[in-house]
Each structure stands twice: as structure tokens, then as C-alpha cells.
PDB file of the backbone (N, CA, C, O) and the ligand in Angstrom, with CONECT records:
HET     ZN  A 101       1
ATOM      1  N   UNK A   1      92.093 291.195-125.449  1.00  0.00           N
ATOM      2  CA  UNK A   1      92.560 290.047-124.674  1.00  0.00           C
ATOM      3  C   UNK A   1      93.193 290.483-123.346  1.00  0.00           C
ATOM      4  O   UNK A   1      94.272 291.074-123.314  1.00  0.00           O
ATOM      5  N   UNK A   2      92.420 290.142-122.150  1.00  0.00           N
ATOM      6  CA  UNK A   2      92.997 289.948-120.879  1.00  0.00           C
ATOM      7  C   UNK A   2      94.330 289.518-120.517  1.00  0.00           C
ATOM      8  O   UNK A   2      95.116 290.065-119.744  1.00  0.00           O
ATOM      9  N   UNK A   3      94.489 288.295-121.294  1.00  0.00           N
ATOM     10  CA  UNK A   3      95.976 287.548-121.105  1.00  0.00           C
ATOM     11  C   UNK A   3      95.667 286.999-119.521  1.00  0.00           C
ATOM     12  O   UNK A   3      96.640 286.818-118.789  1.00  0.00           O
ATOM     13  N   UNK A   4      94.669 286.809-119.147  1.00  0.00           N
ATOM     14  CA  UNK A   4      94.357 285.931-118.003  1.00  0.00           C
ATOM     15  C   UNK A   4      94.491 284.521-117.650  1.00  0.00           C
ATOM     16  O   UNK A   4      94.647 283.901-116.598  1.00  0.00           O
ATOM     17  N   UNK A   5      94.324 284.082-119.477  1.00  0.00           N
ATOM     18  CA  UNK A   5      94.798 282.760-119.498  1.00  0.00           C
ATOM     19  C   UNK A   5      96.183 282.477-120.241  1.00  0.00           C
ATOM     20  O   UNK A   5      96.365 283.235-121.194  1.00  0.00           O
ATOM     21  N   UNK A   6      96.850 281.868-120.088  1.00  0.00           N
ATOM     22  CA  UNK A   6      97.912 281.344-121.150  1.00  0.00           C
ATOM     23  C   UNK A   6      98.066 279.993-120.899  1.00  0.00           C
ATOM     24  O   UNK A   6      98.129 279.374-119.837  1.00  0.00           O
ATOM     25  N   UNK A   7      98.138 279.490-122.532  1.00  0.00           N
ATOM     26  CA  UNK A   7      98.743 278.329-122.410  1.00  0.00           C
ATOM     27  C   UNK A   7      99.755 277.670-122.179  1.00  0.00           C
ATOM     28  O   UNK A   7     100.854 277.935-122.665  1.00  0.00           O
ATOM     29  N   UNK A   8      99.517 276.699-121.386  1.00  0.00           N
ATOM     30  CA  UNK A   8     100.444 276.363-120.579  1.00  0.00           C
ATOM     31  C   UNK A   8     100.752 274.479-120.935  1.00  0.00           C
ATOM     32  O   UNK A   8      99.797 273.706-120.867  1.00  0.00           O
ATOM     33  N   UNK A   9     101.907 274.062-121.230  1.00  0.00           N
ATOM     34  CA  UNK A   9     102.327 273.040-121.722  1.00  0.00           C
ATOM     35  C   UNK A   9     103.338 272.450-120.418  1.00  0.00           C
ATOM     36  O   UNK A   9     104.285 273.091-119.961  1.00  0.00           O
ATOM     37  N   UNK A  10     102.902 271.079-119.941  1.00  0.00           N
ATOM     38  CA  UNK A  10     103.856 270.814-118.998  1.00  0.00           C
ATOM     39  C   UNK A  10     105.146 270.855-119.133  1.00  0.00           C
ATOM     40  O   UNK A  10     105.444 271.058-120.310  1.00  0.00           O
ATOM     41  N   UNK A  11     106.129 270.740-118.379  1.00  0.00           N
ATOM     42  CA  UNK A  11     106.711 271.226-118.106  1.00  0.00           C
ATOM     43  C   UNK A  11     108.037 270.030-118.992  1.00  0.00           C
ATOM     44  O   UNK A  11     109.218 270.255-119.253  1.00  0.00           O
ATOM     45  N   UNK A  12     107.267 268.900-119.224  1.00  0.00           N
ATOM     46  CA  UNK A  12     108.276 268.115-119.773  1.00  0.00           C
ATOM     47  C   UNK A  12     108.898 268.537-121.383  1.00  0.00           C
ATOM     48  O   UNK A  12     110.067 268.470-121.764  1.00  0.00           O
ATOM     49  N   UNK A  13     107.776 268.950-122.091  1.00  0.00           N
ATOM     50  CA  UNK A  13     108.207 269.596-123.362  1.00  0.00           C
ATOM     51  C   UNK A  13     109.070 271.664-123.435  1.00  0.00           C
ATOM     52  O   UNK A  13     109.442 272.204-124.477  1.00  0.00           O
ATOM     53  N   UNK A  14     109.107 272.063-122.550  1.00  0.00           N
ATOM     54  CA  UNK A  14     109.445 272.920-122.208  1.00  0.00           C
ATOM     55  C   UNK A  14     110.701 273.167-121.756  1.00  0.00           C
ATOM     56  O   UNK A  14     111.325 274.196-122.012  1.00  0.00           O
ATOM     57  N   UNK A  15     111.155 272.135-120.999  1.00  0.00           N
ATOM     58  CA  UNK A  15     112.255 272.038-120.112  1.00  0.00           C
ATOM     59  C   UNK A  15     112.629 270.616-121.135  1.00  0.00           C
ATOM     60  O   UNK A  15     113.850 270.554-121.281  1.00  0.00           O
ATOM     61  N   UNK A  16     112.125 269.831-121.640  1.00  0.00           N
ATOM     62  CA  UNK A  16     113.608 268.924-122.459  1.00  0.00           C
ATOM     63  C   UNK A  16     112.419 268.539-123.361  1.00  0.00           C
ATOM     64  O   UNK A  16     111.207 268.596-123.155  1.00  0.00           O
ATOM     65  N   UNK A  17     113.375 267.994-124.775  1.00  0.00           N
ATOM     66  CA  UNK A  17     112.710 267.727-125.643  1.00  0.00           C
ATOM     67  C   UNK A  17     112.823 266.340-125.520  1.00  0.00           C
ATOM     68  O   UNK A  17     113.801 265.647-125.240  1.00  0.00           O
ATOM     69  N   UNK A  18     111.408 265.981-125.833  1.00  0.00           N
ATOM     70  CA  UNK A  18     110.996 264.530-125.874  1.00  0.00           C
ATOM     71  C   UNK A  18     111.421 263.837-126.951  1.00  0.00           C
ATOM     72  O   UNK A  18     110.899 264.203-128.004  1.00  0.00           O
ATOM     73  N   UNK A  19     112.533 262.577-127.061  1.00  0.00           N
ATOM     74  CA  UNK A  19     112.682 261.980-128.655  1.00  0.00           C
ATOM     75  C   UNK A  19     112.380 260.562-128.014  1.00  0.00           C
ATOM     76  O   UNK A  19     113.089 259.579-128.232  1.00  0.00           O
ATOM     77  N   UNK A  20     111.380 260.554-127.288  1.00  0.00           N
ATOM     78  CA  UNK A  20     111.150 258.840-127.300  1.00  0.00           C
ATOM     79  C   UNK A  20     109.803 259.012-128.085  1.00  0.00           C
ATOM     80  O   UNK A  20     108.854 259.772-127.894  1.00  0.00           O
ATOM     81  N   UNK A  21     110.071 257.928-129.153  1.00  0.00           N
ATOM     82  CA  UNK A  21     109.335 257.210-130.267  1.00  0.00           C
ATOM     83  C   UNK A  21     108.784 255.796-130.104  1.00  0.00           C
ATOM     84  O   UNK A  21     109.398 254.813-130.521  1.00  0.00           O
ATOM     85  N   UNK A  22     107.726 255.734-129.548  1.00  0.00           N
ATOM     86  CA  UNK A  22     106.595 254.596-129.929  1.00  0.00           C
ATOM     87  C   UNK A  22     106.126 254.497-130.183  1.00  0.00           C
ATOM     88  O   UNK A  22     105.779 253.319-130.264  1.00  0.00           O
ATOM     89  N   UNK A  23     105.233 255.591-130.793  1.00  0.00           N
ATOM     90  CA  UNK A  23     103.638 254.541-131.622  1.00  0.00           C
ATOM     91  C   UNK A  23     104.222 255.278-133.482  1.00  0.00           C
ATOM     92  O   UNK A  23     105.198 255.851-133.966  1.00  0.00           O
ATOM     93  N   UNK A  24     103.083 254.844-133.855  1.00  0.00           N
ATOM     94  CA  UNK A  24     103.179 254.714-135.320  1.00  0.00           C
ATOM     95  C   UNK A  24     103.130 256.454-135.717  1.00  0.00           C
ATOM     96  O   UNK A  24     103.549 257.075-136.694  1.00  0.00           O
ATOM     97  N   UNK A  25     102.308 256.945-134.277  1.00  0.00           N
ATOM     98  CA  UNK A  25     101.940 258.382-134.982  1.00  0.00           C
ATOM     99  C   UNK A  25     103.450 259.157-134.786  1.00  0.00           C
ATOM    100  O   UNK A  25     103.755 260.134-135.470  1.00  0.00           O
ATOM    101  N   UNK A  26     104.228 258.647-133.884  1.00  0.00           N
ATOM    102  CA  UNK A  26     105.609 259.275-133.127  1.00  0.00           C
ATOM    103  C   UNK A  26     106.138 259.335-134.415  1.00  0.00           C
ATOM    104  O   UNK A  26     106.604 260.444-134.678  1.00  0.00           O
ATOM    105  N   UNK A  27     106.231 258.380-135.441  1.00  0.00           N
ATOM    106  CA  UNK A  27     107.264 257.865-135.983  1.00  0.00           C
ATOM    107  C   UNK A  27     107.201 258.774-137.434  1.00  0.00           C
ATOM    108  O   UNK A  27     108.142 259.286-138.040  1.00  0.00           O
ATOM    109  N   UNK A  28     105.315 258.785-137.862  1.00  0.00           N
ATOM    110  CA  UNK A  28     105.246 259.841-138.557  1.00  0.00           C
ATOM    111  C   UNK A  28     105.400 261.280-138.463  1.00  0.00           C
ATOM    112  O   UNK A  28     105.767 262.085-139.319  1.00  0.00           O
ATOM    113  N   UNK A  29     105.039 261.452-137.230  1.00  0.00           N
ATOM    114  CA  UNK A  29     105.555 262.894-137.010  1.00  0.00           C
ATOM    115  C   UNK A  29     107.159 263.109-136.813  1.00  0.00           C
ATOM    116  O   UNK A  29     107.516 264.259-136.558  1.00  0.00           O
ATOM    117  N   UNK A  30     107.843 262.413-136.881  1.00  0.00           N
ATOM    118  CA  UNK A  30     108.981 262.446-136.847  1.00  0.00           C
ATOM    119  C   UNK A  30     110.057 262.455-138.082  1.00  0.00           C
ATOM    120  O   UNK A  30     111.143 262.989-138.306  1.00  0.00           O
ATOM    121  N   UNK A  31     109.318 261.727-138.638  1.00  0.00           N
ATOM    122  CA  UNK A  31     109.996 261.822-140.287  1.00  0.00           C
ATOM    123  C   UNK A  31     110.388 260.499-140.433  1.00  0.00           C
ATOM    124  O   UNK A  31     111.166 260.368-141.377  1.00  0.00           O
ATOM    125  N   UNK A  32     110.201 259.749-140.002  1.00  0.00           N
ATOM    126  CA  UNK A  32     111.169 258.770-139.574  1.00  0.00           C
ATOM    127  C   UNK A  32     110.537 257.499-141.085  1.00  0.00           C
ATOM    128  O   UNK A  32     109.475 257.372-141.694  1.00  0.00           O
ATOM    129  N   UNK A  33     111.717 256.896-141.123  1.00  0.00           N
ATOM    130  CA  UNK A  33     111.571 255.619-141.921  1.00  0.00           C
ATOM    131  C   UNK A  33     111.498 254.414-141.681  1.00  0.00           C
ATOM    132  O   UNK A  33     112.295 253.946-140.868  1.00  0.00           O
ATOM    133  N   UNK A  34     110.588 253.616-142.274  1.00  0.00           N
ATOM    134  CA  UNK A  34     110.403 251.921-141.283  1.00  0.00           C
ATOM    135  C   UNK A  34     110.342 251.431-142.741  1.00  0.00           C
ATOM    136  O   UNK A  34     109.776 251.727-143.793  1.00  0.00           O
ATOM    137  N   UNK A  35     111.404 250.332-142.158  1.00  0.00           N
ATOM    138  CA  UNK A  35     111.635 248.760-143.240  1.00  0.00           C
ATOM    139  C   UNK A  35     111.195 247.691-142.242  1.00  0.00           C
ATOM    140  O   UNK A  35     111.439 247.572-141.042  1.00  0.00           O
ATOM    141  N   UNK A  36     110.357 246.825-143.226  1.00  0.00           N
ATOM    142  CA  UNK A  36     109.915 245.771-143.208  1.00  0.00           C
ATOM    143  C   UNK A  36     110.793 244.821-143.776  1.00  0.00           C
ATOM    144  O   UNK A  36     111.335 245.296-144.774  1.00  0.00           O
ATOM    145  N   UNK A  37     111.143 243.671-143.531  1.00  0.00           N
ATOM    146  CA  UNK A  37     112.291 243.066-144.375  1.00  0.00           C
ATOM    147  C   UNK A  37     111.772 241.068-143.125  1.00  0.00           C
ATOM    148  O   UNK A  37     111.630 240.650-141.976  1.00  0.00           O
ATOM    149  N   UNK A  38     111.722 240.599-144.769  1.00  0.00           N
ATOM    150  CA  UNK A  38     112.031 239.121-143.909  1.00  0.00           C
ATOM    151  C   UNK A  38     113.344 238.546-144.379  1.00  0.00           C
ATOM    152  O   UNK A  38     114.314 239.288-144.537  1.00  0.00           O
ATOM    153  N   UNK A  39     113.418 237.032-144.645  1.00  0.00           N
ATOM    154  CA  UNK A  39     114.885 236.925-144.946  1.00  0.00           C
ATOM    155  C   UNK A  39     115.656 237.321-146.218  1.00  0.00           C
ATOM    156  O   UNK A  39     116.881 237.418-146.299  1.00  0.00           O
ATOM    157  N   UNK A  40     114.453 237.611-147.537  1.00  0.00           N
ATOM    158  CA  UNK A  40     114.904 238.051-148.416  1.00  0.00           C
ATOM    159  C   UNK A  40     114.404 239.180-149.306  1.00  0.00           C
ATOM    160  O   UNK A  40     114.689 239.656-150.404  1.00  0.00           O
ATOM    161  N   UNK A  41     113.529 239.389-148.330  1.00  0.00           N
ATOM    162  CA  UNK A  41     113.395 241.099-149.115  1.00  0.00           C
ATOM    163  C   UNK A  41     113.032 242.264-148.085  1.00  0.00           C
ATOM    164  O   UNK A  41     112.752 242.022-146.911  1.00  0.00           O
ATOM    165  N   UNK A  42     113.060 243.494-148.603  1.00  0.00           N
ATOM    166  CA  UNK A  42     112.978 244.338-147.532  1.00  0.00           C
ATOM    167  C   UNK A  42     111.727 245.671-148.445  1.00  0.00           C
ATOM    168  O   UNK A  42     111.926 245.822-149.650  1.00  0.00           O
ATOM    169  N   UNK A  43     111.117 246.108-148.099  1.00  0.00           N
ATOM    170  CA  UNK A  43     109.934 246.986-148.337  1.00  0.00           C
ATOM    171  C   UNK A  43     110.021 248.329-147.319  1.00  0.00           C
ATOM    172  O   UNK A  43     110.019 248.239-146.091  1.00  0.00           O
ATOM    173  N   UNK A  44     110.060 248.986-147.713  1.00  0.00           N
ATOM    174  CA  UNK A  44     109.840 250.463-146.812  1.00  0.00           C
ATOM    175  C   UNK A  44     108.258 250.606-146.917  1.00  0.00           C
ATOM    176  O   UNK A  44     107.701 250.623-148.015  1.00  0.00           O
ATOM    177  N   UNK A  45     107.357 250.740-145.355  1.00  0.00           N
ATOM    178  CA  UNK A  45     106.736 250.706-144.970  1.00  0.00           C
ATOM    179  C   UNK A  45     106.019 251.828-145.391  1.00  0.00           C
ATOM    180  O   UNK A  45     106.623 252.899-145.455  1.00  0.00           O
ATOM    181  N   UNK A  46     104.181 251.742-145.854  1.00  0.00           N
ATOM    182  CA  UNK A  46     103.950 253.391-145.807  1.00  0.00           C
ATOM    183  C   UNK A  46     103.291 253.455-144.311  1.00  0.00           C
ATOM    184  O   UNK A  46     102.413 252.787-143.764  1.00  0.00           O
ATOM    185  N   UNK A  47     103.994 254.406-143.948  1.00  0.00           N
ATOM    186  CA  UNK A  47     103.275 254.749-142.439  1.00  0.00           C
ATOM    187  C   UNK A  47     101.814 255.185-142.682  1.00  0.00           C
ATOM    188  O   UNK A  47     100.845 254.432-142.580  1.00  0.00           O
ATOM    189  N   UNK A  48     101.779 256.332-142.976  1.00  0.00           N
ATOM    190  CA  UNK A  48      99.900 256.388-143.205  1.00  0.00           C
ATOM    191  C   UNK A  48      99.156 255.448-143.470  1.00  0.00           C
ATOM    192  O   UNK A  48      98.104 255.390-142.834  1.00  0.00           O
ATOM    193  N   UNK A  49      99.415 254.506-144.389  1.00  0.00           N
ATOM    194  CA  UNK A  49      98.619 253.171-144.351  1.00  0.00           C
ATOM    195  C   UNK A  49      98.359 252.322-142.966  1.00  0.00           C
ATOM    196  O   UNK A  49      97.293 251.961-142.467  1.00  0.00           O
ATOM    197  N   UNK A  50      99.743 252.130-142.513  1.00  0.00           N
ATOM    198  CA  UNK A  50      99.685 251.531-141.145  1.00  0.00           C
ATOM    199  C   UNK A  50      99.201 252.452-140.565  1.00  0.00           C
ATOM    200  O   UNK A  50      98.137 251.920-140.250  1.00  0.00           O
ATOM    201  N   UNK A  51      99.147 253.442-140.168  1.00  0.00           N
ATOM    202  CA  UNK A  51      98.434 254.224-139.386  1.00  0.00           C
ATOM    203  C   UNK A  51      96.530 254.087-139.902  1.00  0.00           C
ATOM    204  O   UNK A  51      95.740 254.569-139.090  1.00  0.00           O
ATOM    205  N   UNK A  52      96.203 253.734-140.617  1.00  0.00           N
ATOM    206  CA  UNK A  52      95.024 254.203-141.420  1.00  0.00           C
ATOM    207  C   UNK A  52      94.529 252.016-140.821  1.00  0.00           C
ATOM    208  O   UNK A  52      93.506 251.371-140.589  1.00  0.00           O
ATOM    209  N   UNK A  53      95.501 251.853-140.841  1.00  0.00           N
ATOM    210  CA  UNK A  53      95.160 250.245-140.432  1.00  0.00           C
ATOM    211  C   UNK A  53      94.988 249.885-138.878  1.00  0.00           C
ATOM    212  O   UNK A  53      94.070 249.298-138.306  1.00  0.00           O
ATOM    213  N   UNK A  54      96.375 250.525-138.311  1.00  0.00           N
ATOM    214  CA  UNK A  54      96.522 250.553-136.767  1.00  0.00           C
ATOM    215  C   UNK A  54      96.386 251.140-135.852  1.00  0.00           C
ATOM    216  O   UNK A  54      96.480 250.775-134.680  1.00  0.00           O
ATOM    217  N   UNK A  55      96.022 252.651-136.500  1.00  0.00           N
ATOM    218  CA  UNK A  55      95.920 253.348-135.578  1.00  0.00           C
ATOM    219  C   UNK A  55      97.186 254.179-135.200  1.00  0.00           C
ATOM    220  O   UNK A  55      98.193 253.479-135.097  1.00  0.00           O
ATOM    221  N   UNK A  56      97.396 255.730-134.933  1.00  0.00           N
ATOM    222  CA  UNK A  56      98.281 256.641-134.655  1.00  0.00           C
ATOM    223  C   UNK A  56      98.978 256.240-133.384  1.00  0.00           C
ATOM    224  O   UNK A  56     100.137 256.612-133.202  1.00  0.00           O
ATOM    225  N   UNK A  57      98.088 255.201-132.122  1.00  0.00           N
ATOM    226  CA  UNK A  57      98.825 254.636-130.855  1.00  0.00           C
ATOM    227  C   UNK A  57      99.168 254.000-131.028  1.00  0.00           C
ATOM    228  O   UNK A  57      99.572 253.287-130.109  1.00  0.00           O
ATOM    229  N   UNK A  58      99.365 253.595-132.454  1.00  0.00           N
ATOM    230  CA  UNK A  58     100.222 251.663-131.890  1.00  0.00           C
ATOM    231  C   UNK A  58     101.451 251.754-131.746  1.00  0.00           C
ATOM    232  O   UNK A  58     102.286 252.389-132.391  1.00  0.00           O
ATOM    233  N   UNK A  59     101.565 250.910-130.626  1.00  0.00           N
ATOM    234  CA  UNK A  59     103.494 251.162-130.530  1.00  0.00           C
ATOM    235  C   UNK A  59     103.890 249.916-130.994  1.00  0.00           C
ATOM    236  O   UNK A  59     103.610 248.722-130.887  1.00  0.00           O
ATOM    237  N   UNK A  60     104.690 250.711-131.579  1.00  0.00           N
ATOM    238  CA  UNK A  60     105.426 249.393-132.785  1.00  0.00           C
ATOM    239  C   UNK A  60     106.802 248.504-132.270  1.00  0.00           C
ATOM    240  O   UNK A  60     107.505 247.854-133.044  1.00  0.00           O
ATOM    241  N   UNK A  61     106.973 248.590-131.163  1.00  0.00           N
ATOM    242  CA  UNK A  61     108.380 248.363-130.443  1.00  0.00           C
ATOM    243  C   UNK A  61     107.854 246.696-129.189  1.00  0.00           C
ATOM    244  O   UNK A  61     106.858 246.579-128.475  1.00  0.00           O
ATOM    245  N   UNK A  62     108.650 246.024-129.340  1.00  0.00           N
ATOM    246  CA  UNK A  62     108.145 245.225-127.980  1.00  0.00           C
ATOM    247  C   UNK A  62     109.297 243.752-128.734  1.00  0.00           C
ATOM    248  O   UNK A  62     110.203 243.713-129.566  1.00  0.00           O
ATOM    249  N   UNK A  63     108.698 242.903-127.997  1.00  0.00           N
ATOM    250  CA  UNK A  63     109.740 241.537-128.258  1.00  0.00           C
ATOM    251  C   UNK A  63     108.582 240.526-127.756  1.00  0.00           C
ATOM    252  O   UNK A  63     108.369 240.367-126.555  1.00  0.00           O
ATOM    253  N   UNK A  64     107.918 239.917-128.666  1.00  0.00           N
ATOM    254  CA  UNK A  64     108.448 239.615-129.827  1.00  0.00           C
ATOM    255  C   UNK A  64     107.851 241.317-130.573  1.00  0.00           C
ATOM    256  O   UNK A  64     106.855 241.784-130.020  1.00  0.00           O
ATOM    257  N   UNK A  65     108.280 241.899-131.405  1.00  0.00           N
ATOM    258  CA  UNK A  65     107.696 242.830-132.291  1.00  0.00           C
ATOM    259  C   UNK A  65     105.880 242.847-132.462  1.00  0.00           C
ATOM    260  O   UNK A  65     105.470 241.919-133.159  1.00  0.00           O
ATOM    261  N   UNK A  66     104.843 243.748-131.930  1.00  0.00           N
ATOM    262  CA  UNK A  66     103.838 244.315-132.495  1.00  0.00           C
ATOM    263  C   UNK A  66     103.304 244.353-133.659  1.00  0.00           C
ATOM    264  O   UNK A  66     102.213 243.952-134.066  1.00  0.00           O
ATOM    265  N   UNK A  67     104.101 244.831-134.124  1.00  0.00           N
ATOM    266  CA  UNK A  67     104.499 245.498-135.415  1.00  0.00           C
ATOM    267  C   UNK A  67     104.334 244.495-136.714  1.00  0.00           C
ATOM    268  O   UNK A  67     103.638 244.528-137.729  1.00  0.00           O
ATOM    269  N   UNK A  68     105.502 243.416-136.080  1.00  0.00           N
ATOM    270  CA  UNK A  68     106.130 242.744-137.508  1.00  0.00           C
ATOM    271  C   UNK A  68     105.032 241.493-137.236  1.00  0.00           C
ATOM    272  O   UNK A  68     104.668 240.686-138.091  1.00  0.00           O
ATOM    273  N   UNK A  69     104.571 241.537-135.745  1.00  0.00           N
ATOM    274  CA  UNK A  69     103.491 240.181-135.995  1.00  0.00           C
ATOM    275  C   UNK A  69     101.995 241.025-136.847  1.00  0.00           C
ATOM    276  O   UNK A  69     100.964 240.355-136.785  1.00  0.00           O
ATOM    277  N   UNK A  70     101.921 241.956-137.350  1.00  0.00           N
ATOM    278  CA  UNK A  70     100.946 242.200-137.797  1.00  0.00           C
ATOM    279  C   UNK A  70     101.168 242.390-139.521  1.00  0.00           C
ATOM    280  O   UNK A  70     100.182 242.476-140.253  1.00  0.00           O
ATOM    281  N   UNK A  71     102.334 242.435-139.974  1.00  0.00           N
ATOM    282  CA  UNK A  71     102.745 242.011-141.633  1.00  0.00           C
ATOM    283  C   UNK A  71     103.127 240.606-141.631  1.00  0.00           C
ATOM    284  O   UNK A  71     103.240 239.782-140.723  1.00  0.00           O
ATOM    285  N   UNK A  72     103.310 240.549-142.987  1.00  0.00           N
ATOM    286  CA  UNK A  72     103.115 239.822-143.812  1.00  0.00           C
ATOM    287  C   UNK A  72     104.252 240.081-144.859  1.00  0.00           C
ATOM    288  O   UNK A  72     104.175 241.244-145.256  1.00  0.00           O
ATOM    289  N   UNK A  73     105.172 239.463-145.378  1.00  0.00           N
ATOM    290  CA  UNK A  73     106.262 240.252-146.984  1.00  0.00           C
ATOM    291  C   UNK A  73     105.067 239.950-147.823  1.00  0.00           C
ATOM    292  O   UNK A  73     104.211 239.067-147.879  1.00  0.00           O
ATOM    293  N   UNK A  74     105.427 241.282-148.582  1.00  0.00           N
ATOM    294  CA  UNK A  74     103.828 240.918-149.618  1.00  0.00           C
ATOM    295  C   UNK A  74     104.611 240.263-150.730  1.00  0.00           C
ATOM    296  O   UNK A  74     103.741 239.778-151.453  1.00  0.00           O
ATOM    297  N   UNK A  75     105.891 239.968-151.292  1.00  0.00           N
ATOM    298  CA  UNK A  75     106.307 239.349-151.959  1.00  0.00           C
ATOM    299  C   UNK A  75     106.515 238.323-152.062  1.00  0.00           C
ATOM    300  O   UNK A  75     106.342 237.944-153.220  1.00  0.00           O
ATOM    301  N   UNK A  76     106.930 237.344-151.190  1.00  0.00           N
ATOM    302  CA  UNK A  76     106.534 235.554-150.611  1.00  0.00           C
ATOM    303  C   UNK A  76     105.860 235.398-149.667  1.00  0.00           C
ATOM    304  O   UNK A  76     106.444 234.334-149.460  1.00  0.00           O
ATOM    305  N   UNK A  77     105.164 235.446-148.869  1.00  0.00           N
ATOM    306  CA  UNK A  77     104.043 235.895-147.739  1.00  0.00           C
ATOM    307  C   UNK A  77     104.619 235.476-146.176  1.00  0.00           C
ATOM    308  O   UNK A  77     103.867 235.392-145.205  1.00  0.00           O
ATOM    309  N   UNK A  78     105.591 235.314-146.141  1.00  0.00           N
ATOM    310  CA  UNK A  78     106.604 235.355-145.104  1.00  0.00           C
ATOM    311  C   UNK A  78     106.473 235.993-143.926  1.00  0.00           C
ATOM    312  O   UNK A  78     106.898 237.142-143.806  1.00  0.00           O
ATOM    313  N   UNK A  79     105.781 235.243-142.754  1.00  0.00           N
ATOM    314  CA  UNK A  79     105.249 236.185-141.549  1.00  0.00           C
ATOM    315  C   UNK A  79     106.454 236.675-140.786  1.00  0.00           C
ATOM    316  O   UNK A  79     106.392 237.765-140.217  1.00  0.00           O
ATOM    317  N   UNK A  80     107.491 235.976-140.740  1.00  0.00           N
ATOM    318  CA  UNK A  80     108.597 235.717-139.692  1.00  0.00           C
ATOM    319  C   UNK A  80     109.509 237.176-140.754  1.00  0.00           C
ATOM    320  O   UNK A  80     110.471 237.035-141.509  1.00  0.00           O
ATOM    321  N   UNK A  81     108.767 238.438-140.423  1.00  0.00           N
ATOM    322  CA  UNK A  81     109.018 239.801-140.489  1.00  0.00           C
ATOM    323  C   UNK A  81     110.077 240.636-139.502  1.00  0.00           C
ATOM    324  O   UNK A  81     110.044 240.583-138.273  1.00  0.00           O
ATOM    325  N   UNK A  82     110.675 241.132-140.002  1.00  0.00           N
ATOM    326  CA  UNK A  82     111.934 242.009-139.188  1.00  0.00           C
ATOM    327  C   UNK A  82     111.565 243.675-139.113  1.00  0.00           C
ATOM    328  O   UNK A  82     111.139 244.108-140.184  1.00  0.00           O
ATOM    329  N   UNK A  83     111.661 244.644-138.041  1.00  0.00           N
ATOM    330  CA  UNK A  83     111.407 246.136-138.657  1.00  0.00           C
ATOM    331  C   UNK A  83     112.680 246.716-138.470  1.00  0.00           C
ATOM    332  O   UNK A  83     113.457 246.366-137.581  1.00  0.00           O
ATOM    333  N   UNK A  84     112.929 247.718-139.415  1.00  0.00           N
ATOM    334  CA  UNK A  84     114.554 248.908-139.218  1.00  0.00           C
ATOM    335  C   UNK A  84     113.747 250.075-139.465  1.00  0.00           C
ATOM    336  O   UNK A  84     113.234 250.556-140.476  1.00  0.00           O
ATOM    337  N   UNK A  85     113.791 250.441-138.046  1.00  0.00           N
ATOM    338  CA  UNK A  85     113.531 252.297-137.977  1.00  0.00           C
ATOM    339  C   UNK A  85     114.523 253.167-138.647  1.00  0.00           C
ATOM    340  O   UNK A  85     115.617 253.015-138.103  1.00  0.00           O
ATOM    341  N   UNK A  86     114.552 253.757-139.320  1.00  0.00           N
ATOM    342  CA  UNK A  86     115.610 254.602-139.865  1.00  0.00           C
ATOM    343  C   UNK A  86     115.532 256.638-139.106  1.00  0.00           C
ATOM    344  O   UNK A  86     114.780 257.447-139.648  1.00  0.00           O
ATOM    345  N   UNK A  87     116.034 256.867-138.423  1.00  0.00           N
ATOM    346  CA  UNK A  87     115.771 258.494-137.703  1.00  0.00           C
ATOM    347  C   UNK A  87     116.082 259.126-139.566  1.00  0.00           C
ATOM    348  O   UNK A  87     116.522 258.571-140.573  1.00  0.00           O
ATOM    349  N   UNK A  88     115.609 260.431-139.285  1.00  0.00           N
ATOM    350  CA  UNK A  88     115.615 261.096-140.407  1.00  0.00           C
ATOM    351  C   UNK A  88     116.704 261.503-140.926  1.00  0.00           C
ATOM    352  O   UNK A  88     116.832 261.631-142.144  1.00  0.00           O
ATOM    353  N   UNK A  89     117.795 261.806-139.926  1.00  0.00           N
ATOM    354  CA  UNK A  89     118.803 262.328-140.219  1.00  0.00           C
ATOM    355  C   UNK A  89     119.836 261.032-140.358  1.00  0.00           C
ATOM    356  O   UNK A  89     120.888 261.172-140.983  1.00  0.00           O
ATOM    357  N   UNK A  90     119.487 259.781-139.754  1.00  0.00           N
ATOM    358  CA  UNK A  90     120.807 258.721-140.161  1.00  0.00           C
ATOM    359  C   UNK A  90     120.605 258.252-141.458  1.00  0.00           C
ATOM    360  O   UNK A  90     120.206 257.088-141.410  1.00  0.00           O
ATOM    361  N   UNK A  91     120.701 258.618-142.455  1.00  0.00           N
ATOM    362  CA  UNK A  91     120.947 257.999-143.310  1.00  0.00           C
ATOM    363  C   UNK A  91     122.043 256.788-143.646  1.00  0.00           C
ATOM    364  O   UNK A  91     123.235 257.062-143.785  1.00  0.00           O
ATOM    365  N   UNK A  92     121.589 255.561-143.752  1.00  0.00           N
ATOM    366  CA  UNK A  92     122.865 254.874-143.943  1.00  0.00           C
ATOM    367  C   UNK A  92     122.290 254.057-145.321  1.00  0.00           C
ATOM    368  O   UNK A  92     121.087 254.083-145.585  1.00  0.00           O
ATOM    369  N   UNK A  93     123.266 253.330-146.169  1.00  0.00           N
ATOM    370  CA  UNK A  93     123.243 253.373-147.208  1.00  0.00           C
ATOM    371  C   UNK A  93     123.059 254.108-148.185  1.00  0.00           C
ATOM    372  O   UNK A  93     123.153 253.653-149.325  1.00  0.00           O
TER     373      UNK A  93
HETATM  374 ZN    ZN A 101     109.730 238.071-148.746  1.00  0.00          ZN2+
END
């Protein structure tokens, strides 16, 4: 090997780490946890499914929600859906 080439990664992952999270694939590669919840129940999301449904780009973030207009509570069929990202490390409850 020459070493003529090296790879080279811009300069944004190099110089600061990126933690903005939008699409579905961000969220899996991240570790991250998503609740689905309408007014009376709440479901933890499987991401690979949604991903396997939506696609690794979908960004799941916006107003009204992306996301929650595309579920359903599978327990009373309740469109008017809420999402809670959970980061890996906040655990609360
Ligand atoms: Zn429900």
C-alpha cells in the first residue's frame, strides 16, 4: 500500500460529534427508545419494523408529527397518537 489515498471523512464528524436525530435510521443507530402512546395506552415502538415499513429516512419529528400520523394504538385504534423518544442513557421511570 502506497497510502496515496486515505480516507477522508468531512470535517463535520471529525471536528464535532453529530447528535442530531431525525430519521428512524438515526434513532436506531442510536439506541434510542420510541413510545407510541394515545390517551390511554402507551406501546414501545419496534424500530426495525418501522424502519422495514418507512424506511431508514423517515424523519419522525415535525408538527403535526410524521410519525404519529402514520400509527394507529393497536389496542383501541386511536389515530390521535403521541411519540416519547427516550436517549439511551435517560432513563426515566
Ligand atoms: Zn389506545
Amino acid at each position: 500500500m502506497t497510502g496515496s489515498h486515505s480516507w477522508r471523512i468531512g470535517g463535520k464528524l471529525a471536528g464535532m460529534k453529530s447528535t442530531t436525530i431525525a430519521t428512524l435510521g438515526d434513532l436506531r443507530d442510536g439506541h434510542y427508545t420510541v413510545y407510541a402512546h394515545c390517551s390511554r395506552h402507551s406501546t414501545m415502538l419496534d424500530l426495525d419494523a418501522l424502519i422495514d415499513r418507512l424506511g431508514a429516512g423517515f424523519v419522525f419529528y415535525g408538527n403535526p408529527n410524521p410519525l404519529a400520523a402514520r400509527l394507529r394504538c393497536e389496542r383501541c385504534g386511536d389515530r390521535a397518537m403521541g411519540i416519547v423518544v427516550s436517549p439511551p442513557h435517560g432513563r426515566v421511570g
